[in-house]
N, C-alpha and C positions, 0 to 999 in steps of 0.2 A: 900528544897527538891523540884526540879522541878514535880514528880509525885503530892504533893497536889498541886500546882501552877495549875497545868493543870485542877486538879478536880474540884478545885474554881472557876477557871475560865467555865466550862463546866454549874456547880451548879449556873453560875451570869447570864451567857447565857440563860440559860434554866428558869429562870426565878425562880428556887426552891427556897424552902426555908429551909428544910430539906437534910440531909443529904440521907436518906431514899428512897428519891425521885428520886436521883440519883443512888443507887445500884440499885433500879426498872427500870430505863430505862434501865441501861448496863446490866441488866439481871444478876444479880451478887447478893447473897448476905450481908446484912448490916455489917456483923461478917467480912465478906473479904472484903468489904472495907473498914470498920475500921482498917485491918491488913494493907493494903495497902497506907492507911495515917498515919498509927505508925512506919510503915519501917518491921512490920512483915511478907509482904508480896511484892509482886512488883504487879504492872502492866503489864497484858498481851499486846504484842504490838498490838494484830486487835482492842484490845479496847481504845488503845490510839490513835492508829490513828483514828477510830470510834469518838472519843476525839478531836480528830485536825479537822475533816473535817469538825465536826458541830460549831464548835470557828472558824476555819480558821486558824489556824497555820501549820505553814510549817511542813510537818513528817519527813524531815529530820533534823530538829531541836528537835523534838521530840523522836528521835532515839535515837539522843548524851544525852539529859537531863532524858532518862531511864538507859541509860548506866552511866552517871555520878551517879546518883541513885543506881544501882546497882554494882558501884566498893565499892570494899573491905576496900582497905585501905584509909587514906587520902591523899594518895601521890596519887591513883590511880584518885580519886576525882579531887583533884586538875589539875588534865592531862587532864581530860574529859570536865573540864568548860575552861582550855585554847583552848583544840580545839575547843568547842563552839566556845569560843571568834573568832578565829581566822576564824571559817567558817563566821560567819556575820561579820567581818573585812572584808572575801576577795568579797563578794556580791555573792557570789555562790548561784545560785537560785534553781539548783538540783544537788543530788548527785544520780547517778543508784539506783533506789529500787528495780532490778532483786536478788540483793543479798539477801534483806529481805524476798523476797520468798523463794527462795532458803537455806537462813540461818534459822536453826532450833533452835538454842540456841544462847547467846548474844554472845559468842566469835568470830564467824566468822564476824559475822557484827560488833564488835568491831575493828578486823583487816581489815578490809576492810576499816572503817572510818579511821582506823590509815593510811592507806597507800594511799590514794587517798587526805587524806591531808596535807602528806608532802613531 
């Protein structure tokens, strides 16, 4: 699941040692982040990119690995980490983040990713 990936990585950054430590910095609490490393809940995306800027990862990789996270099925899953693959295949360094703003829930920015990468 790319969402803990990202939180681990945030928690090795950050120097924590707790988990705790980290729902305190993203101003969240421990009960919702627990839900959010169990799959009971997802990650808000200004917190994940909040997430990316302080690790350094790219947000439009972190788009695709919330949206793989939050597809339904496994076929859906499996769609979501080929485009991965395929956006760091093709070196693409950005993809428009006007949509992000503009996109209010994951589907428009799931079709958006879909269509700008094929």
């Amino acid at each position: 699941m790319y969402t803990n990936q990202l939180i681990d990585a945030y928690k090795s950054h950050m120097k924590f040692v707790q988990y705790k430590q980290v729902a305190h910095e993203l101003g969240i609490s421990v009960q919702m982040l627990t839900d959010i490393r169990k799959g009971r809940a997802y990650l808000k995306e200004n917190l994940a990119f909040f997430i990316a800027e302080q690790i350094g990862e790219d947000k439009e990789r972190v788009l695709i690995g919330l949206a793989a996270d939050k597809a339904k099925t496994h076929e859906e899953q499996i769609l979501w980490h080929s485009i991965g693959k395929k956006f760091n295949g093709r070196g693409l360094t950005t993809i428009s983040m006007s949509c992000g703003a503009i996109a209010a829930t994951l589907e428009p920015i799931r079709d958006y990713v879909l269509c700008m990468l094929c």
